[in-house]
Biotite code that builds the C-alpha atoms (Angstrom):
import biotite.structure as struc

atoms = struc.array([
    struc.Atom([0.000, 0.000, 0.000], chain_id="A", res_id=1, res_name="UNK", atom_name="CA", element="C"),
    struc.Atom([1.346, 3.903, -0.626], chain_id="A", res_id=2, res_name="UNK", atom_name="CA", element="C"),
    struc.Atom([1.622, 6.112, 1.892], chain_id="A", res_id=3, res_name="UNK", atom_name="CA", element="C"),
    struc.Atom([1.877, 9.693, 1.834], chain_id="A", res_id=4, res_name="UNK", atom_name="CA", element="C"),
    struc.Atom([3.950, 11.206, 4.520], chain_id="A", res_id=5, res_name="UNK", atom_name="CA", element="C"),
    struc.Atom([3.543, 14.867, 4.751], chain_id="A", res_id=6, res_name="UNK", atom_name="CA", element="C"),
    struc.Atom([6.434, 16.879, 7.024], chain_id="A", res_id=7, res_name="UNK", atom_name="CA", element="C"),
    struc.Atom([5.621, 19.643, 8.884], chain_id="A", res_id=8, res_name="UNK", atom_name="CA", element="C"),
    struc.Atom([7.530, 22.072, 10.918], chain_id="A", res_id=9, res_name="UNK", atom_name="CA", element="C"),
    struc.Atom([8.418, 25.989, 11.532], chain_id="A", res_id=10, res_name="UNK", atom_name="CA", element="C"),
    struc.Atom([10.385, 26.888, 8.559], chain_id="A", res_id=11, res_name="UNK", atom_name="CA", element="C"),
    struc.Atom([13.003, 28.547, 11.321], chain_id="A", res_id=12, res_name="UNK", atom_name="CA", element="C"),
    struc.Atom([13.083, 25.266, 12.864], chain_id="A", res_id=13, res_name="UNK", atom_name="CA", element="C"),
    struc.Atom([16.486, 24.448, 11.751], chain_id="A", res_id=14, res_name="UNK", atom_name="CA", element="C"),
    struc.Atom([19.302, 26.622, 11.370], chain_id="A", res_id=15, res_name="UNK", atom_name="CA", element="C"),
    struc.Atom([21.295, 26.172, 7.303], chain_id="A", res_id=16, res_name="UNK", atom_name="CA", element="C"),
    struc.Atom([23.535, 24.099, 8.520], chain_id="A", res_id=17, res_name="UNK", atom_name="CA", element="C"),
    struc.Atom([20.941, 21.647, 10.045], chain_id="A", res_id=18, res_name="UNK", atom_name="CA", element="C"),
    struc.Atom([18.889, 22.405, 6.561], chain_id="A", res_id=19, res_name="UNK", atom_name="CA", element="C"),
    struc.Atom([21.824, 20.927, 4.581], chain_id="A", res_id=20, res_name="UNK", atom_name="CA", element="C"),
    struc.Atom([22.445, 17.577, 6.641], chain_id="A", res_id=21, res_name="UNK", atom_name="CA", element="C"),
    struc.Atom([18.620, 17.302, 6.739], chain_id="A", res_id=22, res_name="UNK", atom_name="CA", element="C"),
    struc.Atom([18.473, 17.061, 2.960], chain_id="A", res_id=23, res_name="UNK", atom_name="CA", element="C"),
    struc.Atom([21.309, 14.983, 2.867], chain_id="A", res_id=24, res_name="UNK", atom_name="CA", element="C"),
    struc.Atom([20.274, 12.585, 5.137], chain_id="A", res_id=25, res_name="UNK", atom_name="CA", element="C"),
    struc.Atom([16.896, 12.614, 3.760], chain_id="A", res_id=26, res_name="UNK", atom_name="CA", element="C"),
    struc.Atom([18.607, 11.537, 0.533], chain_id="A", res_id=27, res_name="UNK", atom_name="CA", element="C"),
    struc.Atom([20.023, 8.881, 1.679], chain_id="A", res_id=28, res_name="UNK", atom_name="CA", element="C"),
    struc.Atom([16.820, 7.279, 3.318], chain_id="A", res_id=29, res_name="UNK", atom_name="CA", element="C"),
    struc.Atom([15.439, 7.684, -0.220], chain_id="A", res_id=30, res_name="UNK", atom_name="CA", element="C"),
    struc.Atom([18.096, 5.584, -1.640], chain_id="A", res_id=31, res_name="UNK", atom_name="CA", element="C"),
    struc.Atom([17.865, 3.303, 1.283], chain_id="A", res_id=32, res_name="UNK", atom_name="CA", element="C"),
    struc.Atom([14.311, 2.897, 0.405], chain_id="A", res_id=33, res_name="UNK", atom_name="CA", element="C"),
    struc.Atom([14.932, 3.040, -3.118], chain_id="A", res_id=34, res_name="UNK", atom_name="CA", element="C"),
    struc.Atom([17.282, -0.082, -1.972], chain_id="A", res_id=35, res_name="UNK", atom_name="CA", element="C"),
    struc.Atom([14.295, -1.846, -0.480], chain_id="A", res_id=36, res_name="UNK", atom_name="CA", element="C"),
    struc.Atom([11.615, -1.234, -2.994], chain_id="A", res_id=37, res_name="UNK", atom_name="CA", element="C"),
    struc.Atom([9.752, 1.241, -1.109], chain_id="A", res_id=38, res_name="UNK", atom_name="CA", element="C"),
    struc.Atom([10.737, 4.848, -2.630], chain_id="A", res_id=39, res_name="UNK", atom_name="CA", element="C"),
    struc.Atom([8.336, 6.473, -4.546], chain_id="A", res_id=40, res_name="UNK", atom_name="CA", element="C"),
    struc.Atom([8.646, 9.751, -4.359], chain_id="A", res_id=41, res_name="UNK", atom_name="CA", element="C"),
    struc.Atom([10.140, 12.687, -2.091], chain_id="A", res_id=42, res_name="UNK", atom_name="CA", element="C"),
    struc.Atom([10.910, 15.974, -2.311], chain_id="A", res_id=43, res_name="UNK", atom_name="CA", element="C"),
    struc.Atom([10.910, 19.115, 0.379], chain_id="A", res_id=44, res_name="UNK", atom_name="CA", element="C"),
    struc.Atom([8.721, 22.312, -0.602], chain_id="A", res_id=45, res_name="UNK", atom_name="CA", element="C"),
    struc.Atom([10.073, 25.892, -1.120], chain_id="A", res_id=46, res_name="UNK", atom_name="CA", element="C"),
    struc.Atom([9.362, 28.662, 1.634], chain_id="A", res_id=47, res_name="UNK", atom_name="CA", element="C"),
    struc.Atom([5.349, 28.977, 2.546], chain_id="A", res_id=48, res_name="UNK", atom_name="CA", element="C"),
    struc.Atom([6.704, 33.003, 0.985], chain_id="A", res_id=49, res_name="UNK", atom_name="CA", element="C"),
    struc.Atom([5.988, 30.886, -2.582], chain_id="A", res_id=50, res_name="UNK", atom_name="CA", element="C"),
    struc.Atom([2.605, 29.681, -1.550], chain_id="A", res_id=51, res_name="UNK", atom_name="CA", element="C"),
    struc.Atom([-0.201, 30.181, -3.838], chain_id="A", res_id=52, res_name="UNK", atom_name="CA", element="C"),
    struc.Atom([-3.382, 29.086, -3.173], chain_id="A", res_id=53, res_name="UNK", atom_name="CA", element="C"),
    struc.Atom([-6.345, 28.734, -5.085], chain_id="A", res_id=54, res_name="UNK", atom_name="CA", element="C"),
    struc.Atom([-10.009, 27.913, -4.250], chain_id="A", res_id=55, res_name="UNK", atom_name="CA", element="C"),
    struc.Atom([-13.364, 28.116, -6.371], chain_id="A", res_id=56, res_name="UNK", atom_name="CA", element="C"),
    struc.Atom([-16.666, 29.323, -4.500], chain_id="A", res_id=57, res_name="UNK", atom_name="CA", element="C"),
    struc.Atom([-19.790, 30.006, -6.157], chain_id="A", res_id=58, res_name="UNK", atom_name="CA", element="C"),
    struc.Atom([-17.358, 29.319, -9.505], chain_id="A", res_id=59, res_name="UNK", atom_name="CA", element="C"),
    struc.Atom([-15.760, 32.010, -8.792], chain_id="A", res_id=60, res_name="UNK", atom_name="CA", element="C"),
    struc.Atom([-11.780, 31.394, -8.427], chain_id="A", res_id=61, res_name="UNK", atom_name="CA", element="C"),
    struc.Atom([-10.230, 33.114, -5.648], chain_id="A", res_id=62, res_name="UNK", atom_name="CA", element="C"),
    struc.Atom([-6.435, 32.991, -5.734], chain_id="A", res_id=63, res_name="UNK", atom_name="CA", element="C"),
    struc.Atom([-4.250, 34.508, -2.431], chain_id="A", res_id=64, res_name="UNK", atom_name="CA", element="C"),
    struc.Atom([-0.809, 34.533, -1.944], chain_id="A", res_id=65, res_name="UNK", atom_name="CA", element="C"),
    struc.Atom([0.506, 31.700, 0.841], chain_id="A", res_id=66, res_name="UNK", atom_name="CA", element="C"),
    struc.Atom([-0.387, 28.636, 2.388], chain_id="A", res_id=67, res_name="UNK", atom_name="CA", element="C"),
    struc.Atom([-3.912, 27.204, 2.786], chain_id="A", res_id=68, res_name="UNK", atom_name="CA", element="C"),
    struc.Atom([-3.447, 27.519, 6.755], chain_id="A", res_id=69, res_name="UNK", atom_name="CA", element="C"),
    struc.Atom([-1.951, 29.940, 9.191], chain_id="A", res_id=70, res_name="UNK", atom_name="CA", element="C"),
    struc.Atom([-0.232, 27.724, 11.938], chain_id="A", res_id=71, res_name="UNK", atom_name="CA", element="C"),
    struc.Atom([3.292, 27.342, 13.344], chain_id="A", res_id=72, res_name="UNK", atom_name="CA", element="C"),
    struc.Atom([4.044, 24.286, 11.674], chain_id="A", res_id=73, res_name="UNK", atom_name="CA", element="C"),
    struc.Atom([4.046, 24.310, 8.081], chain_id="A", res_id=74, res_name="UNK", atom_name="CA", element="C"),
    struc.Atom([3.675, 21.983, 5.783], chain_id="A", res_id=75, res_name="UNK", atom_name="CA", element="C"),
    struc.Atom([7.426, 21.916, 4.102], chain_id="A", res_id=76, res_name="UNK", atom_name="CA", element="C"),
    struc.Atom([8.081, 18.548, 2.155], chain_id="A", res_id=77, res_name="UNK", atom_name="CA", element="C"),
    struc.Atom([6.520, 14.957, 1.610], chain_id="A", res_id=78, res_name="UNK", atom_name="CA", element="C"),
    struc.Atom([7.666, 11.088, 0.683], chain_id="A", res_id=79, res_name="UNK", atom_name="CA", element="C"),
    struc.Atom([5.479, 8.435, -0.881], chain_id="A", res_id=80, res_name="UNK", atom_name="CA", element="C"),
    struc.Atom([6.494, 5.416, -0.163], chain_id="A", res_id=81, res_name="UNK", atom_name="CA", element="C"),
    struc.Atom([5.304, 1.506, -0.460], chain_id="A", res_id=82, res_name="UNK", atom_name="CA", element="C"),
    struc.Atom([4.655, -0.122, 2.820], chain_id="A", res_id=83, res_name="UNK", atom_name="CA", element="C"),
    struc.Atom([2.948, -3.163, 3.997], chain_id="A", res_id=84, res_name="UNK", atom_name="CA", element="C"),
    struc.Atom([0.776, -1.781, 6.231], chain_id="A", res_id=85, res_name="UNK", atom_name="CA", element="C"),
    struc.Atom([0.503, 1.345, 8.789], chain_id="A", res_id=86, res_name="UNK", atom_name="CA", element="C"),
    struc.Atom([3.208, -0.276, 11.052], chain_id="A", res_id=87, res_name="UNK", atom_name="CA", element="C"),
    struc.Atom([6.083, -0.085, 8.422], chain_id="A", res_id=88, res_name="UNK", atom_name="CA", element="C"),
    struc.Atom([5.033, 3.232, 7.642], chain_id="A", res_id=89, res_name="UNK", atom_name="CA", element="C"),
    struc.Atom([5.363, 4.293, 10.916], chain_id="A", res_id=90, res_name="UNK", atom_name="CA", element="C"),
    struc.Atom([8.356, 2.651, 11.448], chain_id="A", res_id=91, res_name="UNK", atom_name="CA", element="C"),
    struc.Atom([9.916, 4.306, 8.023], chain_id="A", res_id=92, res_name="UNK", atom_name="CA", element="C"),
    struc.Atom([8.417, 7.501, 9.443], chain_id="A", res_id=93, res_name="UNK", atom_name="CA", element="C"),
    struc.Atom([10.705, 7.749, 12.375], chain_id="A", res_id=94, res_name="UNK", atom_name="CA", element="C"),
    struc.Atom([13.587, 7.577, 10.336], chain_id="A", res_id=95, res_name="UNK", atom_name="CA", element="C"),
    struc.Atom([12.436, 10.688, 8.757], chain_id="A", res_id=96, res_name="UNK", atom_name="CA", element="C"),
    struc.Atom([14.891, 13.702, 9.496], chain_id="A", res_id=97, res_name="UNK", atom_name="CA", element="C"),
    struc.Atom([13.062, 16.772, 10.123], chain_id="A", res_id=98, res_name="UNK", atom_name="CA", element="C"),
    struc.Atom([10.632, 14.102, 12.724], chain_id="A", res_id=99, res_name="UNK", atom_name="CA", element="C"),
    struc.Atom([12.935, 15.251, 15.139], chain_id="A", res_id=100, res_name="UNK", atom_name="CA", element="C"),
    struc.Atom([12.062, 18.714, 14.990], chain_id="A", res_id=101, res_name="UNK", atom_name="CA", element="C"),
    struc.Atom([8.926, 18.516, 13.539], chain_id="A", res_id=102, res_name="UNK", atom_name="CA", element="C"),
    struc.Atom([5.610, 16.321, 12.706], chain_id="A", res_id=103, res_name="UNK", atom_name="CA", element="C"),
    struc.Atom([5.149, 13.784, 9.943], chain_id="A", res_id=104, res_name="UNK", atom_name="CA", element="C"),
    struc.Atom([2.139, 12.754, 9.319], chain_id="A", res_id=105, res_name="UNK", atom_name="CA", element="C"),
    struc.Atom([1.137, 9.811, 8.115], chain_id="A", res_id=106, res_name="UNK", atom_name="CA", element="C"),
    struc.Atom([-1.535, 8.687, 5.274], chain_id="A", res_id=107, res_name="UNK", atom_name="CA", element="C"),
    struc.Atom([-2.949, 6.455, 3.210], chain_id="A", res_id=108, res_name="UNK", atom_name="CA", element="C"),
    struc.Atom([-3.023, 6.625, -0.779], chain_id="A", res_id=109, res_name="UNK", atom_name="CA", element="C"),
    struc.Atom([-6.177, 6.178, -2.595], chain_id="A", res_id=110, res_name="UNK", atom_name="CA", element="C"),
    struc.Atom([-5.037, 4.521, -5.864], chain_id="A", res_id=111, res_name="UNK", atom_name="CA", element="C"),
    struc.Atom([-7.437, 5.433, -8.904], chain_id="A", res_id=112, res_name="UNK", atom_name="CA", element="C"),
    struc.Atom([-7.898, 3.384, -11.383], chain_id="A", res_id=113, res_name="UNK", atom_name="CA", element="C"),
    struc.Atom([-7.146, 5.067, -14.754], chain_id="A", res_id=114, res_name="UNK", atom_name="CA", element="C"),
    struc.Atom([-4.953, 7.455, -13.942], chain_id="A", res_id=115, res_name="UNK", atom_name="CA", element="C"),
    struc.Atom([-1.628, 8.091, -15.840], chain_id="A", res_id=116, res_name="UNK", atom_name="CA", element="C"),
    struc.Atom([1.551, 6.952, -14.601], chain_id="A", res_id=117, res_name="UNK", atom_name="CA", element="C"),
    struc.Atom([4.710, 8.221, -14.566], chain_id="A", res_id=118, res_name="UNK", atom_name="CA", element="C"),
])
């Protein structure tokens, strides 16, 4: 089953030098679960300063600059991996850098039928 693992955390939360062995660390649990046949995808997200968001209401579209919520912890990244069940995912989830100074959140992928891959 896929799992979507979203990371949030205060975008001052780490200093650049914590940043940078973040991202390479997170690298090499991708290849690690690259190794194990679990990686699908992973990437972390730009500053919530490059946020667009856009809704529709009444079909009207309403688009505002930053993210969809104002909270302390922002969402800044995401994996997708393949895991047996919720207990692997877990278990992959802790090995997730910025879990130590953040949240990772945890869900599960509705695969549709039809839709292109790639």
């Amino acid at each position: 089953m896929k799992y979507m693992m979203l990371i949030y955390m205060a975008e001052n939360a780490m200093n650049p030098t914590e940043r940078e062995q973040c991202y390479a660390d997170s690298t090499q649990l991708c290849h690690d679960l690259q190794a194990k046949g679990q990686f699908v995808a992973a990437s972390p997200l730009q500053p919530i300063a490059t946020a667009t968001s856009v809704r529709i209401r009444e079909g009207k579209r309403m688009v505002t600059d930053g993210p969809f919520a104002e909270t302390r912890e922002q969402l800044g990244g995401f994996y997708i991996i393949d895991a047996k069940d919720l207990d692997e995912a877990i278990s992959i989830a802790a090995k997730v850098p910025p879990a130590k100074k953040g949240t990772v959140e945890i869900r599960p992928v509705i695969e549709l039928a039809g839709l292109p891959s790639g």
